[in-house]
N, C-alpha and C positions, 0 to 999 in steps of 0.2 A: 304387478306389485312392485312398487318402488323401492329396492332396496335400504337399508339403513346409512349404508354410507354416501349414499349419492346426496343427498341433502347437505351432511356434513361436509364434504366436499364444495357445494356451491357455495357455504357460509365461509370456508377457510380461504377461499378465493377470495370472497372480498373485503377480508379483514388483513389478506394479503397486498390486495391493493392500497386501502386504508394507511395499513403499517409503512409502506413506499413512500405515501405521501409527506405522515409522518414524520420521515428519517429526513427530508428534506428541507426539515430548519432545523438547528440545532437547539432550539426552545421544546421542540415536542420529539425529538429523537429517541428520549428516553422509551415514553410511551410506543413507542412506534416498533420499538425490539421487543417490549413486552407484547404487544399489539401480535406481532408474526412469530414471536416463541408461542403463544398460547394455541395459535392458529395450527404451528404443526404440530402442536402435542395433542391437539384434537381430531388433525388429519392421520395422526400416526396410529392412535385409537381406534379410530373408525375404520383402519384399514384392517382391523383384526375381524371385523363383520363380513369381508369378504368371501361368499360362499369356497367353500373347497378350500379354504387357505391351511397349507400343511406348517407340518414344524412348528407348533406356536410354543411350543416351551422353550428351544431353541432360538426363536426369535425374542421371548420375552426375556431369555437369561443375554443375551448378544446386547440388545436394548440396555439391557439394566449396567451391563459393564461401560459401556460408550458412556453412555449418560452421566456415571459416577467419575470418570476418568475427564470427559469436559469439562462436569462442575468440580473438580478438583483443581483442575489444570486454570483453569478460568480465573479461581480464588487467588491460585500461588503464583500467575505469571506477573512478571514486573511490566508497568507500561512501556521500557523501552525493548522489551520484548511482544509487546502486540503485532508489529507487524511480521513477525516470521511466527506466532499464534495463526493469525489471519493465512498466512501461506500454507500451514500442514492442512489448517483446519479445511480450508479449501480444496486442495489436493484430495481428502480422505472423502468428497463429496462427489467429486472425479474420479475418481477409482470406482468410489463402490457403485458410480452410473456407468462405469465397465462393465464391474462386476455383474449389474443386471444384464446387459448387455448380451456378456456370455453367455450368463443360464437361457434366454431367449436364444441364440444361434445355436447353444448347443442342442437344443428341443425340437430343432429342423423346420422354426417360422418359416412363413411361406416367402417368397421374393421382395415384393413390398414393404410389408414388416421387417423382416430382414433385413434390407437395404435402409431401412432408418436406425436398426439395431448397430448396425455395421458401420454406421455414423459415430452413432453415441458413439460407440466401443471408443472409435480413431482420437477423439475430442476429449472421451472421460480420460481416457489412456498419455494421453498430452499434456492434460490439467494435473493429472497425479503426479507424473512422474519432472514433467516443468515446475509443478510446487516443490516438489522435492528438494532441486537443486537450489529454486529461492530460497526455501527454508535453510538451505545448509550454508548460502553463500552470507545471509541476513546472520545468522546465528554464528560467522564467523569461525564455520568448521573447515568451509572451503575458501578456493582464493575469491573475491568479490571482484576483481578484477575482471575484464572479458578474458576469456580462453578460448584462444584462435590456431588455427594450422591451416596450411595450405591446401585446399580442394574443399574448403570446410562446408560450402553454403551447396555443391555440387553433392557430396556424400550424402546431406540432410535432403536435400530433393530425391535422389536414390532410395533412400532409406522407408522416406514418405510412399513412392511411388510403387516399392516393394510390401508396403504394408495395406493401401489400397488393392496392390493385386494376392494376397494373402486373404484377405476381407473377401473378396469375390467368389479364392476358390472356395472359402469355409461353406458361405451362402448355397455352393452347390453339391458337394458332399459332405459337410456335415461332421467331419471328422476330428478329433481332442488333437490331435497334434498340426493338423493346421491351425486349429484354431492356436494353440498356443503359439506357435512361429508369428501367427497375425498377432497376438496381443505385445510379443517381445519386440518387434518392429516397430508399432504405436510408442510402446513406449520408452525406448531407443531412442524413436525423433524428439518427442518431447524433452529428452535431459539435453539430445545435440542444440536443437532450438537453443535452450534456454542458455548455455554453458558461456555462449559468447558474449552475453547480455550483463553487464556490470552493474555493481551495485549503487550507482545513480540515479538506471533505470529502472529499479526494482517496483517504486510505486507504480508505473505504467504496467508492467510484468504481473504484478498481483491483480489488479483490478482487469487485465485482459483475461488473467486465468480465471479468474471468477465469473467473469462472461459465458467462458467456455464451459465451464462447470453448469453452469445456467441451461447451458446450450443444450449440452451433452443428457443434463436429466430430460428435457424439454422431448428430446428423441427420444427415448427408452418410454415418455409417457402415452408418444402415439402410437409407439408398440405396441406395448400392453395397454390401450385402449383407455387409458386414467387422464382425465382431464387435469385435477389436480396439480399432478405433475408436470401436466402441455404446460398451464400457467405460470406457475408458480418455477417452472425453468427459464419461459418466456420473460419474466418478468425481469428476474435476475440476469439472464443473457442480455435483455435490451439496458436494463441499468450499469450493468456490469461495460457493455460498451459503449455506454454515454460518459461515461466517466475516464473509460481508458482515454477516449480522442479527447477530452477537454486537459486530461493531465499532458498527452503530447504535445498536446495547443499550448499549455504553460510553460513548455522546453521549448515551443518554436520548432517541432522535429515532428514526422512522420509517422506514425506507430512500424512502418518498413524501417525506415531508419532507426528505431529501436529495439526491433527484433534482428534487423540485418548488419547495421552499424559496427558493431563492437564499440559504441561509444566509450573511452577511458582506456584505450589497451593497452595506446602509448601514452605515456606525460608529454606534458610539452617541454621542450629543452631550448635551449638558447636563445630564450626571451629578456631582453636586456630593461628591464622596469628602472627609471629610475627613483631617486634618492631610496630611503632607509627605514627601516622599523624602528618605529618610536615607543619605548615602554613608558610605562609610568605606573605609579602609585596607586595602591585604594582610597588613599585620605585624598589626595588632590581630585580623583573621579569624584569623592564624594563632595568634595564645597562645588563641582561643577553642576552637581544632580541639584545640589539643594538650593544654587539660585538660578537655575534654570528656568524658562518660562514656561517650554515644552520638552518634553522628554520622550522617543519612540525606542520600544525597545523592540527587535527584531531574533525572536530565537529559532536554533536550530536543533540538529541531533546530537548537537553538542552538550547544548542543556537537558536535554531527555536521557544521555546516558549519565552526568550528573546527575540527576533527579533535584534538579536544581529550582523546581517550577514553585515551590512552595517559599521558598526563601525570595525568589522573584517579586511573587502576590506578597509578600513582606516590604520591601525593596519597594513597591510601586503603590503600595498605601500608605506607607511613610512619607513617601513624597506628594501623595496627592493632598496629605495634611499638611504640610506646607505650602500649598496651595498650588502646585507642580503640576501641569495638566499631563497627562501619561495614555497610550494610546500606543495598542501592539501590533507593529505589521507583521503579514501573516503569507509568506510564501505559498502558492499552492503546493509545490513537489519540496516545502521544506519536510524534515524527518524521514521519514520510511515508507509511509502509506498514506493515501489520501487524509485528510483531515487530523493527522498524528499529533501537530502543533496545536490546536484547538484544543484537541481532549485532554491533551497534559494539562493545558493552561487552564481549561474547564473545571479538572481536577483539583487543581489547589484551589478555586473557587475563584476564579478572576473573571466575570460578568463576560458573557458573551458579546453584549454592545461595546465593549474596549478593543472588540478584535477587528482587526480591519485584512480586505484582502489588499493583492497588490495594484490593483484599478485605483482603488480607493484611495489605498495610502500614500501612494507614488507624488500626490502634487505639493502632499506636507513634509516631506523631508525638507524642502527647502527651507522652511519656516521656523524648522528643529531646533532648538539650541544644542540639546546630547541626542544620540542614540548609540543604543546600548545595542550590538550584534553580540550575543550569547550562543557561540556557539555552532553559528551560520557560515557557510564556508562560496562553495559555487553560485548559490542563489543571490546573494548580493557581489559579486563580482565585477567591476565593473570592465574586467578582458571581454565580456560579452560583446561589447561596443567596439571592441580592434578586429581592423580585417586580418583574417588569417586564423586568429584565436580558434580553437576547437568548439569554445561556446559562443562563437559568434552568432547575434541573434537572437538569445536565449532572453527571454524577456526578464529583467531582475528587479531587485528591490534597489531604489537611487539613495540609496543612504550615504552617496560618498557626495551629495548634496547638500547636506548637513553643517551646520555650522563647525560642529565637533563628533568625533567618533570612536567610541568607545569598542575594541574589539576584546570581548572577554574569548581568552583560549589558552587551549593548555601550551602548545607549542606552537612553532611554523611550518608547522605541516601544512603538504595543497589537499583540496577536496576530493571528492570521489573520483572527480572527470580527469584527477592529475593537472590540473593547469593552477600557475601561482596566481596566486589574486591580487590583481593591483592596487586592491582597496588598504592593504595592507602597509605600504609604501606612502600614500598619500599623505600633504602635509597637514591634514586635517585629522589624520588617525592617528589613534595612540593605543598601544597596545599594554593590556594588562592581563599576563599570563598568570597560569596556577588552574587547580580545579573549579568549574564554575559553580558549584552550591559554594564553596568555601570562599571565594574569592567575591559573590554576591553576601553572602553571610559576613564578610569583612567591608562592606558598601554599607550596608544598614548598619552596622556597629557605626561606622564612620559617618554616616548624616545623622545619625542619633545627635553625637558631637559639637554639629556646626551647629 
């Protein structure tokens, strides 16, 4: 007799792969989240069919609070809070593929099962406690800076190699207080991991934890014998690292070099740039915008923590009714998390065909009459290009190409990596300081005018 969830199971699977596909234009992405929410709210269902399953009123009141506390959280987070959302949210999917983990070791599975149990644990226990410190460096509770000491990259191998052999002896006696020594150990190395790691490389950081979260369910599913879970952690662990290595590939840098690096720990110091920072006016950017012939505007997390994306879509249909041709380049590792510049821009309703990556966009700066950096700090940089720079290599956006260049920011402050931006100095740039929705909202008042 074929139980009732095994079917249920092979349809969640392929609406899990459907939803994947999906997620991979931004024209059907929406669908594609509905597509695999629906999918596990039907695997989560179905898993209440499984014979022998105890605790179910415990599990249904556990369920019911998660659930209201997501759709809560979900409603009230600001977008320039999504990607430290994305961080706990991830972390709490690592954890609790610990959590399975445990209840398996502690149950006395037999060596095999076990020894993939013992996996999960090391991976879910890495992901929890590694999101943690993203979420807290992202959220600006901690320094976002790397945090470095001498012996650091030896203790973290210690640490790991002491939690491996913790794992082994749990597997052979069985017992709550190794176990617990192995689980403090896992996730020890995960926060040492993560601590060194700055907040430039936080999108690579997220999108690896996710992997690992992926990973880590994928183990605990051939545990307990659930396909389901094999997949659908499969799925995620392999998306989760196709993403990590393309976002390294768009630093130019190693995923080792990102976890190991300490990228940003020092600033750079005694870089002699020459000439000056040139400010200027709203009204003068504005007669610049308004007989331009093209216009690229290139934002950053500058304008996501302005919430400035709306007044932008303002700004760049104003101008295209003057007949303005307008066209946004789009950093891969601009903002916080993979595709963060997208979805803001998405948000205010600026058509997906306006967005360009930086392959794309790279050969039309030169043909720019303005472009408008909103915001953008390291990614358009052009110290990328000098030998020696810390971001030497770093593939950027050539905006300093540009006929003309418009740097909206609040001050002169350097970016995450600490390094001053040359783009800044150039005799093409002109800087107009202030906050960026107010200082755009002063751009459209001003080509209303012209």
């Amino acid at each position: 007799m074929i139980d009732v969830y095994d079917p249920v199971y092979i349809v969640t699977i392929l609406f899990f792969v459907l939803a994947l596909e999906r997620m991979s234009s931004p024209k059907t992405a929406r669908s594609g989240i509905i597509y695999a929410g629906a999918a596990m709210l039907a695997a989560t269902v179905a898993t209440f069919f499984i014979p022998g399953l105890g605790n179910l009123w415990l599990i249904v009141f556990a369920a019911g609070v998660g659930g209201l506390v997501g759709w809560y959280a979900a409603k009230k987070v600001a977008m320039t809070d999504m990607p430290q959302m994305v961080a706990i949210y991830n972390g709490m999917g690592g954890g609790a593929a610990g959590a399975i983990a445990a209840v398996e070791l502690l149950g006395g599975v037999g060596l095999t099962y076990g020894s993939l149990s013992v996996a999960g644990a090391v991976i879910g226990s890495v992901s929890f406690s590694g999101s943690v410190i993203a979420f807290l460096k992202l959220q600006g509770w901690m320094r976002q800076r790397p945090i470095t000491f001498p012996g650091q990259q030896p203790l973290n191998l210690g640490i790991l190699g002491a939690a491996i052999v913790a794992g082994a002896l749990s597997l052979v006696f069985s017992l709550s207080w190794i176990l617990a020594v192995f689980f403090l150990l896992a996730l020890g190395f995960g926060l040492m991991l993560t601590l060194p790691i700055g907040g430039a490389d936080m999108p690579v950081v997220i999108s690896l934890f996710n992997a690992l979260t992926g990973i880590a369910v994928a183990m605990d599913g051939f545990a307990l014998s659930n396909y389901a879970m094999i997949v659908a952690g499969i799925l995620v662990g392999a998306a989760g690292s196709m993403l990590t290595v393309l976002m390294a590939r768009a630093m130019n840098r190693s995923i080792g070099n990102v976890l190991f690096g300490a990228f940003g720990a020092v600033e750079e110091t005694g870089t002699s740039i020459q000439g000056s920072m040139k400010p200027i006016e709203a009204d003068d950017v504005a007669v610049m915008l308004a007989y331009a012939s093209k216009v690229i505007i290139t934002p950053g997390y500058g304008m996501a923590v302005a919430q400035a994306q709306h007044k932008v879509k303002e700004l760049a249909d104003l101008l295209e009714q003057k007949g303005v041709t307008v066209k946004f380049g789009i950093h891969p590792v601009a903002g916080r998390m993979p595709g963060h510049m997208n979805v803001l821009l998405a948000e205010a309703g600026i058509s997906y065909d306006k967005l360009y990556d930086r392959d794309e966009i790279n050969p039309e700066f030169a043909t720019a009459d303005v472009v408008l950096v909103i915001g953008a700090n390291d990614v358009v940089n052009p110290a990328a290009r000098r030998a020696g720079s810390p971001l030497q290599g770093m593939p950027i956006l050539d905006v300093d190409q540009a006929k003309n260049v418009i740097v909206l920011k609040r001050g002169q402050g350097k970016g995450f990596a600490g390094v001053e931006n040359d783009l800044f100095y150039k005799d093409n740039t002109r800087m107009l300081y202030g906050d960026a929705q107010e200082t755009v909202a002063k751009l459209v008042q001003a080509v209303k005018k012209v």
